[in-house]
C-alpha positions as CSV (number, residue, x, y, z in Angstrom):
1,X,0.0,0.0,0.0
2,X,0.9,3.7,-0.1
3,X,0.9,6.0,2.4
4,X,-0.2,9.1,1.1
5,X,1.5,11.8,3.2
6,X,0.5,14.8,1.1
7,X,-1.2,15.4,-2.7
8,X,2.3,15.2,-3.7
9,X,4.0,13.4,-1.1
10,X,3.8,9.0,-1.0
11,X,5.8,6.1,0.2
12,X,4.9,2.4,-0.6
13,X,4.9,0.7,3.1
14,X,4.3,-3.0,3.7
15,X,1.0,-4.2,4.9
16,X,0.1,-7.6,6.3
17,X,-3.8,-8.5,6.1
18,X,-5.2,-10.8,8.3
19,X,-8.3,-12.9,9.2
20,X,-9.0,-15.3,11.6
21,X,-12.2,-17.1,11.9
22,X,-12.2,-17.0,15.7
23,X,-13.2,-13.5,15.4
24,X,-15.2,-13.9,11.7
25,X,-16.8,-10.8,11.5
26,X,-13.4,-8.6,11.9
27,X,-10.1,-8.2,9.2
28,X,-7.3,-6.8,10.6
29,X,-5.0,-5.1,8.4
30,X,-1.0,-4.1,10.0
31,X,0.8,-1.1,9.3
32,X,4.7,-1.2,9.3
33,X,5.7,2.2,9.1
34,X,9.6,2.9,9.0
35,X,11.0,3.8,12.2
36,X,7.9,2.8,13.8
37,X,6.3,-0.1,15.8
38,X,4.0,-2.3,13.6
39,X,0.0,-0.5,14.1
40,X,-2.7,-3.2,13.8
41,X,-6.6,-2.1,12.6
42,X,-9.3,-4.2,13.1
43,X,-12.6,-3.8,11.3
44,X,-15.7,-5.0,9.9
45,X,-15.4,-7.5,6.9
46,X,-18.2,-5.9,5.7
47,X,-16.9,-2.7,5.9
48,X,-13.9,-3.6,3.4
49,X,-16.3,-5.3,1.3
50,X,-18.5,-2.4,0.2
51,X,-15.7,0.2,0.8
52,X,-14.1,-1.4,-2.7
53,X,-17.4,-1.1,-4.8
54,X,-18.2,2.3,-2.9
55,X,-18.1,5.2,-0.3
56,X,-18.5,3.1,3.6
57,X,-18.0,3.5,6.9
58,X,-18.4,6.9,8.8
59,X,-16.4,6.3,11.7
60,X,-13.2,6.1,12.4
61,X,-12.2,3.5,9.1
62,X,-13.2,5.0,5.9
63,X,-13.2,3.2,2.5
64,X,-14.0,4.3,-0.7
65,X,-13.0,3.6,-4.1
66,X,-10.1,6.5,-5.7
67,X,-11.6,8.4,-8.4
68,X,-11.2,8.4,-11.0
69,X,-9.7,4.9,-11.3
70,X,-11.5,2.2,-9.7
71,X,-8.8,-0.1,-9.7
72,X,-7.2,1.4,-6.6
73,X,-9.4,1.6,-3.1
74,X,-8.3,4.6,-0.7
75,X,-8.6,3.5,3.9
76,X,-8.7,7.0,5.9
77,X,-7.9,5.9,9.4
78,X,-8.8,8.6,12.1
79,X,-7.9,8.9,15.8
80,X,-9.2,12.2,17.3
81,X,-8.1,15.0,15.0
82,X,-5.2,12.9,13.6
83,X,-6.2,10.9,10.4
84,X,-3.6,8.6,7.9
85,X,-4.6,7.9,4.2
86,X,-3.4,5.2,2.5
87,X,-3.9,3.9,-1.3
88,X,-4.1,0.0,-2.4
89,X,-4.6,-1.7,-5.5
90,X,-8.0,-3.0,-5.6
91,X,-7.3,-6.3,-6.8
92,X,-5.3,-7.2,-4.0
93,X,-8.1,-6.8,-1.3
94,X,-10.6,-8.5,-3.4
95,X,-8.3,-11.5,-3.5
96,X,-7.8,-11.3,-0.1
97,X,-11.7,-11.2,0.7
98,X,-12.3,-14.1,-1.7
99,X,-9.7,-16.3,0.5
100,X,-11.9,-14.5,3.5
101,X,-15.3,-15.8,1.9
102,X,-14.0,-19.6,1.4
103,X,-13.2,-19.3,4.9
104,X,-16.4,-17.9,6.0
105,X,-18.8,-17.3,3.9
106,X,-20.1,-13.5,4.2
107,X,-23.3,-13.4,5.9
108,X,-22.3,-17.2,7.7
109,X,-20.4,-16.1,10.7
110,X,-22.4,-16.6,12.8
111,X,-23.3,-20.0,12.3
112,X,-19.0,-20.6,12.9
113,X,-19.9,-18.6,16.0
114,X,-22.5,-20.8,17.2
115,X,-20.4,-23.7,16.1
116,X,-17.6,-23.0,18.2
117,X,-19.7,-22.0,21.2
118,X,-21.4,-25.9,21.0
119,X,-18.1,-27.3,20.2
120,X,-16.4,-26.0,22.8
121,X,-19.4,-26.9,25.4
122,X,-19.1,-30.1,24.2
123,X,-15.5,-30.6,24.6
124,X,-16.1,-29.0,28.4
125,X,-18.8,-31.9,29.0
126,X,-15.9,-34.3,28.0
127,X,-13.4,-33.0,30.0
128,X,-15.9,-33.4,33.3
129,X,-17.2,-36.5,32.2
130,X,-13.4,-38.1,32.0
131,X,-12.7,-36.1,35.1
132,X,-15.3,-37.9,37.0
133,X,-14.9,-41.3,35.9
134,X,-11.1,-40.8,36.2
């Protein structure tokens, strides 16, 4: 991705993008700024998945395709009165949310939620049931 210091000022920084299907509704994408610990941003799915067709979030994570050229998606991230822009292809994120989607498929995460929740009550009532007979 690139940072995008100014209108005229931009440096290409690395950025790892993460998901984990313990927490499926979230993507987290790290920031490793020179000179600077890694920053991690975690977000809605969602949020990344309209923000590359069009204009989402009104918080503090912004996403919106750059105009005029759809092929690169712009993420304004804002604490207080301090914001960061940065500029990414487009086809990168949407290969990223397609590995996403055969993980989880949008719109399914909470059936892995309540999956997890009866699997792990399950392995719990295993646990006391060997503990007992033990």
């Amino acid at each position: 991705m690139s940072f995008l210091v100014s209108e005229e000022l931009s440096f290409r920084i690395p950025v790892e993008l993460r998901y984990e299907t313990c927490d499926p509704y979230a993507v987290r994408l790290t920031f490793h700024l020179p000179g600077d610990a890694p920053v991690t941003w975690a977000f809605g799915r969602e949020l990344l998945v309209d923000g590359v067709i069009r204009p989402s979030g009104d918080g503090d994570v912004r996403i919106t395709p750059a105009e005029p050229d759809a092929f690169e998606v712009l993420i304004r991230l804002q604490v207080g009165c301090d914001q960061a822009l940065f500029r990414s292809g487009a086809a990168p994120l949407v290969a990223f949310l397609d590995r996403t989607d055969k993980l989880v498929p949008l719109g399914q995460e909470r059936s892995l939620a309540d999956f997890e929740t009866h699997l792990d009550e399950a392995l719990d009532r295993i646990l006391a049931e060997e503990r007992s007979t033990g």
